[in-house]
Each structure stands twice: as structure tokens, then as C-alpha cells.
ROKEDREN-98498 format. One record per atom (N, C-alpha, C): residue number from 1; residue in one letter; x, y, z; atom name. Coordinates in nm, 3 decimals, always signed. Each point is the difference from the previous one (the first is absolute). Example, Ala and Ser with C-alpha at 12.3 -4.5 7.8 and 13.67 -1.06 7.14 Angstrom:
% ROKEDREN-98498
- seq type u v w atom
- 1 a +1.319 -0.569 +0.780 N
- 1 a -0.089 +0.119 +0.000 CA
- 1 a +0.090 +0.120 +0.000 C
- 2 s -0.035 +0.105 -0.072 N
- 2 s +0.082 +0.119 +0.006 CA
- 2 s -0.077 +0.109 +0.073 C
***
This chain:
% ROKEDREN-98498
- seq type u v w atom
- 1 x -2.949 -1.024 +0.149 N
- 1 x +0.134 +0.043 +0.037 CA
- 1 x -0.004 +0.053 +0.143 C
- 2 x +0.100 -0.037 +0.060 N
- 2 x -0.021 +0.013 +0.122 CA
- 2 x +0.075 +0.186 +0.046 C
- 3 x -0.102 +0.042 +0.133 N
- 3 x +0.031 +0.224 -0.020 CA
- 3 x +0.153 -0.006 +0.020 C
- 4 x +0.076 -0.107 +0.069 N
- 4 x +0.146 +0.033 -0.023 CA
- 4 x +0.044 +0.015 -0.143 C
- 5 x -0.036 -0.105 -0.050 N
- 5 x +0.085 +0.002 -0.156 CA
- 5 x -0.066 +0.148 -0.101 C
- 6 x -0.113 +0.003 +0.043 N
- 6 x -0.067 +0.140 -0.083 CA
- 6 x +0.066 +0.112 +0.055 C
- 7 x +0.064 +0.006 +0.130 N
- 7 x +0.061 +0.130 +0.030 CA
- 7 x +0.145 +0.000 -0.022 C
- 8 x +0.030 -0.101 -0.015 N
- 8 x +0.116 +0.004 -0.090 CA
- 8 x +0.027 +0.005 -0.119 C
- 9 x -0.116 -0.058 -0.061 N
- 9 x +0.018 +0.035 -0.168 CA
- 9 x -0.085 +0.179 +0.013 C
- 10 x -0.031 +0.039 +0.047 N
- 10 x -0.031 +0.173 +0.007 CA
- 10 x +0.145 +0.045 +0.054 C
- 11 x +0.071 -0.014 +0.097 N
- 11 x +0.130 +0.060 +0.018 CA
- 11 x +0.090 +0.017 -0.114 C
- 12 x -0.011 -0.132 -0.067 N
- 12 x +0.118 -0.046 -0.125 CA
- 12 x -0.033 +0.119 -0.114 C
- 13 x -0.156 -0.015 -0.047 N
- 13 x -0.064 +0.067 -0.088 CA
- 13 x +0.047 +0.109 -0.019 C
- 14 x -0.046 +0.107 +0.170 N
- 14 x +0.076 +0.120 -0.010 CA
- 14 x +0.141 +0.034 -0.027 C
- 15 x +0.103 -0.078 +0.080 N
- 15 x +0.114 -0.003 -0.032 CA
- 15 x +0.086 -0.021 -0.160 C
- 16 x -0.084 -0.085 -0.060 N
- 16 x +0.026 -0.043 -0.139 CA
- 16 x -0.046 +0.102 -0.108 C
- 17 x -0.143 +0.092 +0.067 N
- 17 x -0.015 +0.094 -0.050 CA
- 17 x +0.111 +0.141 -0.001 C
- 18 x +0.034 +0.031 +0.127 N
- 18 x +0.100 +0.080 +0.016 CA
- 18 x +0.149 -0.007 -0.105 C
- 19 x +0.005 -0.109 +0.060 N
- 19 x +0.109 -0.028 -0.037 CA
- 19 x +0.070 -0.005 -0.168 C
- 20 x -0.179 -0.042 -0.073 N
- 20 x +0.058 -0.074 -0.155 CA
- 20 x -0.083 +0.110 -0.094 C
- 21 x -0.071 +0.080 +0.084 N
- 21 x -0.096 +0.127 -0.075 CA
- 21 x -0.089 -0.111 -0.100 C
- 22 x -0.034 -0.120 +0.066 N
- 22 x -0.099 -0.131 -0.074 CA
- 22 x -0.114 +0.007 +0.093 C
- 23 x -0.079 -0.064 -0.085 N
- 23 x -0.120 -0.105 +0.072 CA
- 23 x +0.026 -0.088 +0.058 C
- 24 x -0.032 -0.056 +0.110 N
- 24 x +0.042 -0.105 +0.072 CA
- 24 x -0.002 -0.104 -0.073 C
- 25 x -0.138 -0.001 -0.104 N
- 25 x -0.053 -0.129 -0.087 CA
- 25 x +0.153 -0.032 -0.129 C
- 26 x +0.064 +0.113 -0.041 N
- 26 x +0.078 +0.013 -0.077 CA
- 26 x +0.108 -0.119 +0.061 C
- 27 x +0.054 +0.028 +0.144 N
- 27 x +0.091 -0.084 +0.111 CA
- 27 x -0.029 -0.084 +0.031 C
- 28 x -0.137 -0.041 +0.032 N
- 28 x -0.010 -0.156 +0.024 CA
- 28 x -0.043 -0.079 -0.127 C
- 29 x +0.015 +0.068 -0.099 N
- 29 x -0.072 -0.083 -0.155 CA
- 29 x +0.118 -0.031 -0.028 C
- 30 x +0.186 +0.046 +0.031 N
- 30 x +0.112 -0.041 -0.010 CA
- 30 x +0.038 -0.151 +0.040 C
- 31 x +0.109 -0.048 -0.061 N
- 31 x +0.053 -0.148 +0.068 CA
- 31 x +0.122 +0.055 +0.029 C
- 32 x +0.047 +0.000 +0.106 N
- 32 x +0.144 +0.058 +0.064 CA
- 32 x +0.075 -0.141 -0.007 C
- 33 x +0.105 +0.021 -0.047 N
- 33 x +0.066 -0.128 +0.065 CA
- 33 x +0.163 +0.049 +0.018 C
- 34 x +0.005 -0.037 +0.144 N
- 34 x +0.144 +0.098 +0.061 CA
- 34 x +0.107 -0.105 -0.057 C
- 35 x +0.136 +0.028 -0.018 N
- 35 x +0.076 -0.108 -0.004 CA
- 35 x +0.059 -0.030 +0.160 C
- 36 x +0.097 -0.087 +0.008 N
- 36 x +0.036 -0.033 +0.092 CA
- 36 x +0.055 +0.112 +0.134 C
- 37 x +0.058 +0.090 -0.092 N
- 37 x +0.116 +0.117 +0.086 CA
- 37 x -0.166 +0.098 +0.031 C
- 38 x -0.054 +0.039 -0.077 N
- 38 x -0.075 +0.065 +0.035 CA
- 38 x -0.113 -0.057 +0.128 C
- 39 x -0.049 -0.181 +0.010 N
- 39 x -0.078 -0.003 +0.109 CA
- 39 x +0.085 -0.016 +0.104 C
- 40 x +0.095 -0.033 +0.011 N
- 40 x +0.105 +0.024 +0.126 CA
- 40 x -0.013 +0.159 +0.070 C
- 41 x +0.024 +0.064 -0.161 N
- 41 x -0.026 +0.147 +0.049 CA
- 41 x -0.132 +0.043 +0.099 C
- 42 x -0.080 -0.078 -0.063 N
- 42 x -0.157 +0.021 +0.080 CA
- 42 x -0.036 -0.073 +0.124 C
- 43 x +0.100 -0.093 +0.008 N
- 43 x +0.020 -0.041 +0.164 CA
- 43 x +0.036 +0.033 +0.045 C
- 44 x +0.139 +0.057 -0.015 N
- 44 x +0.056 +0.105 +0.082 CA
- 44 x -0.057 +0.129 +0.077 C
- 45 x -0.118 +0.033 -0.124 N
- 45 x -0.075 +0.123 +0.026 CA
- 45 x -0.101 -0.029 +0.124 C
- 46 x -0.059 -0.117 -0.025 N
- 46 x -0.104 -0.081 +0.093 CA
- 46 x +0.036 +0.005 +0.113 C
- 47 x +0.086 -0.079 +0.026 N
- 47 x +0.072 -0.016 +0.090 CA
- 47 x +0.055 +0.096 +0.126 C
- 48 x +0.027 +0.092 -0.071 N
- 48 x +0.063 +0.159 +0.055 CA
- 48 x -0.114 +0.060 +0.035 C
- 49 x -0.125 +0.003 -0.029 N
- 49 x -0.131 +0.046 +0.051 CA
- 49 x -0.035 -0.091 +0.115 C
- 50 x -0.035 -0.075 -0.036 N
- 50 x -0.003 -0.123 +0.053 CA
- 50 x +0.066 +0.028 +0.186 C
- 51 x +0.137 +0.002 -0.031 N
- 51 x +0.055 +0.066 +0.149 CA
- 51 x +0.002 +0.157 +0.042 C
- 52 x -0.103 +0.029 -0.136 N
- 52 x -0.019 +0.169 +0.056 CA
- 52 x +0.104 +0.083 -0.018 C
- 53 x +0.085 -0.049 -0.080 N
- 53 x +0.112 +0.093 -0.035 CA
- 53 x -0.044 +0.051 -0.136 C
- 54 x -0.113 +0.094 +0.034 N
- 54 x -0.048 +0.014 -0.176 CA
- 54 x +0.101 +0.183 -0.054 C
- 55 x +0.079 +0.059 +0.054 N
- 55 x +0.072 +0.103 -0.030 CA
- 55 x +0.085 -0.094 -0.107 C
- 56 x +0.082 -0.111 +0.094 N
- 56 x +0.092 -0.054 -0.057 CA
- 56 x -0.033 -0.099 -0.128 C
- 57 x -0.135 -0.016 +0.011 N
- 57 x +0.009 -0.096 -0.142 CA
- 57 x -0.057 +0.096 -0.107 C
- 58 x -0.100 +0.139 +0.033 N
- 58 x +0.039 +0.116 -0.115 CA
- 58 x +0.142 +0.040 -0.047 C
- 59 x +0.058 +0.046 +0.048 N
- 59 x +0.182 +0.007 -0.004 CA
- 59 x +0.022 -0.099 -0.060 C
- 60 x -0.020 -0.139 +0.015 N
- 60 x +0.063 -0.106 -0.103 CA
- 60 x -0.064 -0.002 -0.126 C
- 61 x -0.155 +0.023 -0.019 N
- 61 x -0.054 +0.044 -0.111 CA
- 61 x +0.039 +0.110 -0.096 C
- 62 x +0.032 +0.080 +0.104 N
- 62 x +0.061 +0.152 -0.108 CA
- 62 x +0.145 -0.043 -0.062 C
- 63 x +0.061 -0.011 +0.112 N
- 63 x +0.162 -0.065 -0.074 CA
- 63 x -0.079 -0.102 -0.118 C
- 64 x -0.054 -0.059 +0.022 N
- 64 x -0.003 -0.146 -0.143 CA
- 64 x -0.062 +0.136 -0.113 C
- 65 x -0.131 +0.050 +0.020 N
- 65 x -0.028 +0.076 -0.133 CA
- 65 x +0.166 +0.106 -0.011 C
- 66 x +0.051 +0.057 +0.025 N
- 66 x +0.098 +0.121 -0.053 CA
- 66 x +0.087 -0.128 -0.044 C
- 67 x +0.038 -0.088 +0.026 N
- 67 x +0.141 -0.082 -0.055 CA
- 67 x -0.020 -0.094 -0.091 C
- 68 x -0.149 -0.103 +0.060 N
- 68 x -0.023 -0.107 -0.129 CA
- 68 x -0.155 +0.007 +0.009 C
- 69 x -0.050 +0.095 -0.066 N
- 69 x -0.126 -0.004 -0.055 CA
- 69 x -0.076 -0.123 -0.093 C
- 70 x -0.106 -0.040 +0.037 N
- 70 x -0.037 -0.116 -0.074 CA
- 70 x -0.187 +0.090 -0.026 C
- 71 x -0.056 -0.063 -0.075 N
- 71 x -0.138 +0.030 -0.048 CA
- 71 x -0.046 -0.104 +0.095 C
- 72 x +0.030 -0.089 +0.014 N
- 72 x -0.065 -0.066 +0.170 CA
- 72 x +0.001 +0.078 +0.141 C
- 73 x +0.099 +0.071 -0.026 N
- 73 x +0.043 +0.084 +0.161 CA
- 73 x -0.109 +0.090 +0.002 C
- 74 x -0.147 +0.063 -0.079 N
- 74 x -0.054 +0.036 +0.065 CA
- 74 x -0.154 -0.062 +0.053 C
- 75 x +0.054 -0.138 -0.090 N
- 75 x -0.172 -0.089 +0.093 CA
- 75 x +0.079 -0.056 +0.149 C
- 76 x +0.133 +0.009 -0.005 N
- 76 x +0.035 -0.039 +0.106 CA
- 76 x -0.020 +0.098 +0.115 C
- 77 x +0.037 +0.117 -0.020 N
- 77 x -0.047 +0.143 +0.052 CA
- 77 x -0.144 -0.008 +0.040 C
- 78 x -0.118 -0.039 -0.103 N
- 78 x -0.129 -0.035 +0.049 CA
- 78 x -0.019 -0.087 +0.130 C
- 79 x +0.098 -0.099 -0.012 N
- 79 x -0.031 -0.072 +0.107 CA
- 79 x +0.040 +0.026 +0.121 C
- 80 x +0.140 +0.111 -0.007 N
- 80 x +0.062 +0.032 +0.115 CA
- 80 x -0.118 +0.113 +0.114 C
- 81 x -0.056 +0.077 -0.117 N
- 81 x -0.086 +0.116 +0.096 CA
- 81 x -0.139 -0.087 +0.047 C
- 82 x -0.017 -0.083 -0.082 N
- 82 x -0.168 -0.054 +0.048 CA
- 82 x +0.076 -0.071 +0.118 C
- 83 x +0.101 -0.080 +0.005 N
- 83 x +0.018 -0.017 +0.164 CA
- 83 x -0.028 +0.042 +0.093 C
- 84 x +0.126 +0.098 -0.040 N
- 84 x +0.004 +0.133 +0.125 CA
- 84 x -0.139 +0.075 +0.008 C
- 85 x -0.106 +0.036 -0.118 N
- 85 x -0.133 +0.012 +0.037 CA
- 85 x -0.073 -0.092 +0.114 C
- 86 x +0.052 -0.098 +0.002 N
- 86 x -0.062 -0.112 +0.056 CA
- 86 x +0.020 +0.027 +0.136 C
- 87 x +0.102 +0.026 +0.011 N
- 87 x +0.045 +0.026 +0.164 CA
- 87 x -0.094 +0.076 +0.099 C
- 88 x -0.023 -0.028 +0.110 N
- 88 x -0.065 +0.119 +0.073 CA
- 88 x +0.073 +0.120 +0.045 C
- 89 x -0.071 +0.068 +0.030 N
- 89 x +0.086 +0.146 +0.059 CA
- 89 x +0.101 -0.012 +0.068 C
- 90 x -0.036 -0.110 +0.149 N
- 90 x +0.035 -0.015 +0.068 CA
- 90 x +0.134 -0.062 -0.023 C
- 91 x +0.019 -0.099 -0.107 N
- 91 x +0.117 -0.057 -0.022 CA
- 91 x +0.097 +0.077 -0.122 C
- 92 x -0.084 +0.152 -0.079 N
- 92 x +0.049 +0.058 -0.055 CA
- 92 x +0.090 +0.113 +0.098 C
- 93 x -0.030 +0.023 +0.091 N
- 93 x +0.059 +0.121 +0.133 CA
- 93 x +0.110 -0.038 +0.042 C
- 94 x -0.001 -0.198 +0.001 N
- 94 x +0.115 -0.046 +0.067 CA
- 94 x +0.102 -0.030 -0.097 C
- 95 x -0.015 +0.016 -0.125 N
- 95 x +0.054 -0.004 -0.086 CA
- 95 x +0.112 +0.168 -0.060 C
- 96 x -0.068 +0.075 +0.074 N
- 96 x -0.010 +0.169 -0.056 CA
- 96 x -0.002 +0.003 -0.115 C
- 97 x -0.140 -0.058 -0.055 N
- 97 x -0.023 +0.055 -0.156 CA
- 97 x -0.163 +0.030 +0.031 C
- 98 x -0.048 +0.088 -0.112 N
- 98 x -0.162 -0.029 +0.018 CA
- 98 x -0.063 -0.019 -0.138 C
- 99 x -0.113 +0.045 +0.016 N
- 99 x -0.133 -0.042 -0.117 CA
- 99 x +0.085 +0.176 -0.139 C
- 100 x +0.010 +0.091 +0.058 N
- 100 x +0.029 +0.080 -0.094 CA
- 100 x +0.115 -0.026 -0.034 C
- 101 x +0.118 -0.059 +0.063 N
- 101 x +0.130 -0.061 -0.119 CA
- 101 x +0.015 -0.089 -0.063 C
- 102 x -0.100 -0.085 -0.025 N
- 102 x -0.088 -0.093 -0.120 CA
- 102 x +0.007 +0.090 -0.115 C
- 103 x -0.074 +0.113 +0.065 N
- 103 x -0.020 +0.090 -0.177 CA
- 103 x +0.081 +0.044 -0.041 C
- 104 x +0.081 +0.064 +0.097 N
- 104 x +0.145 +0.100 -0.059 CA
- 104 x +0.140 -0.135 -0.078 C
- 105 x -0.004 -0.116 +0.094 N
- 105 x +0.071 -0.085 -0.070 CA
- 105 x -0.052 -0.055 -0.145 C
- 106 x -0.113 -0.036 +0.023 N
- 106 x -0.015 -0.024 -0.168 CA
- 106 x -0.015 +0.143 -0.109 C
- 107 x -0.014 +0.147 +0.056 N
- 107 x +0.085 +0.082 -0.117 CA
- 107 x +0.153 -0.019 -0.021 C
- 108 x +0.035 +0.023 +0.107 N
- 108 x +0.153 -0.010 +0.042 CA
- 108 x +0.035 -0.161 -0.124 C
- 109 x -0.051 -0.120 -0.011 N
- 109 x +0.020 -0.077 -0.050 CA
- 109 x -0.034 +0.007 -0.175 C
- 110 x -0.128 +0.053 +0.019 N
- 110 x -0.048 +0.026 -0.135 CA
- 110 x +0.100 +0.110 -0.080 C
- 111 x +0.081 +0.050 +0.083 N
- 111 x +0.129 +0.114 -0.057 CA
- 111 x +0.109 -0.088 -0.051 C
- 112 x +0.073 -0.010 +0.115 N
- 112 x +0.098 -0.151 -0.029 CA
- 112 x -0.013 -0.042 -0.159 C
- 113 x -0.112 -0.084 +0.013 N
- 113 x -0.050 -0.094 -0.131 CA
- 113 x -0.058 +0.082 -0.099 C
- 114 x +0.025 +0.084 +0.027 N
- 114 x -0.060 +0.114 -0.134 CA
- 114 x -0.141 -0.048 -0.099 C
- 115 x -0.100 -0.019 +0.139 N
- 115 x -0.126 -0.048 -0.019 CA
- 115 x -0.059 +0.107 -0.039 C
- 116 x -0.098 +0.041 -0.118 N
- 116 x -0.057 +0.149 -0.052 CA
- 116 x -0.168 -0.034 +0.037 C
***
């Protein structure tokens, strides 16, 4: 496996850990399968990182958990922070978000979704 993909499956890990109070092994031993509205949803999310607007595609995440909560919306959530993990500093500064509102958003999220 090549050290990119291992440091991304360690970003995810942690995040999935945070996030699901699981084992990572618990999350990737899952078969997710999004429906349609929901991977749109996850492009959208992509996408919005993607151009570094990562405030604004948390904000679209929080609105979707408080209004239409799905049991997918939080592997989708997994995928949104291992992004933005992904990012460097440098493109996290230009963004005005950093490495510590990763954590506070996924409590902040894990509230929302009334994750225990």
C-alpha cells in the first residue's frame, strides 16, 4: 500500500474513531451504500473543499444533520473531515479553518446527530 493511502486510512481511522465512539475495523468491515440524494450530497461536500470553501461545506453538513438526518450522514461526515485532514496548513489558513476545528466540528456534529 502505497504511505499516501496508509496516511489516509490513519486520518479516516481517527476521525471514524471520534466520531462513531468505534473501531475503525468496526467502519471499514461496513458496506455503505449512499443512495442517490445522499452521493450528490457527498459531491457537493467534495467539491466545496475541493475549492477550499471548507466553513461553507461544514454549514451545509450541519443544516443536512438538524433537518434531514440520515444514518449515512455520518460516514459521509467521515469523509468530509479526512479531507479537510488532508489539507495542508497552508491551504487550511487560506481557508480560515484549522486542524483544531476538525475536532470541535465533529462534537458539534456528534451533538446534532445525537451520536452517544
Amino acid at each position: 500500500m502505497p504511505i499516501i493511502d496508509e496516511v489516509i486510512n490513519t486520518i479516516k481511522k481517527q476521525i471514524a474513531k471520534m466520531l462513531l465512539n468505534k473501531k475503525y475495523s468496526d467502519y471499514s468491515d461496513m458496506d455503505i451504500v449512499y443512495n442517490s440524494d445522499e452521493e450528490i450530497f457527498l459531491i457537493t461536500l467534495k467539491r466545496l473543499v475541493f475549492e477550499n470553501k471548507i466553513n461553507e461545506a461544514e454549514e451545509i453538513l450541519f443544516d443536512r444533520a438538524e433537518n434531514n438526518p440520515t444514518e449515512n450522514l455520518q460516514y459521509i461526515a467521515i469523509e468530509f473531515y479526512t479531507m479537510v485532514m488532508e489539507k495542508s496548513d497552508e491551504e487550511l489558513k487560506e481557508a480560515d479553518f484549522d486542524r483544531k476545528e476538525v475536532t470541535i466540528g465533529i462534537m458539534d456534529f456528534r451533538e446534532i446527530m445525537g451520536i452517544e
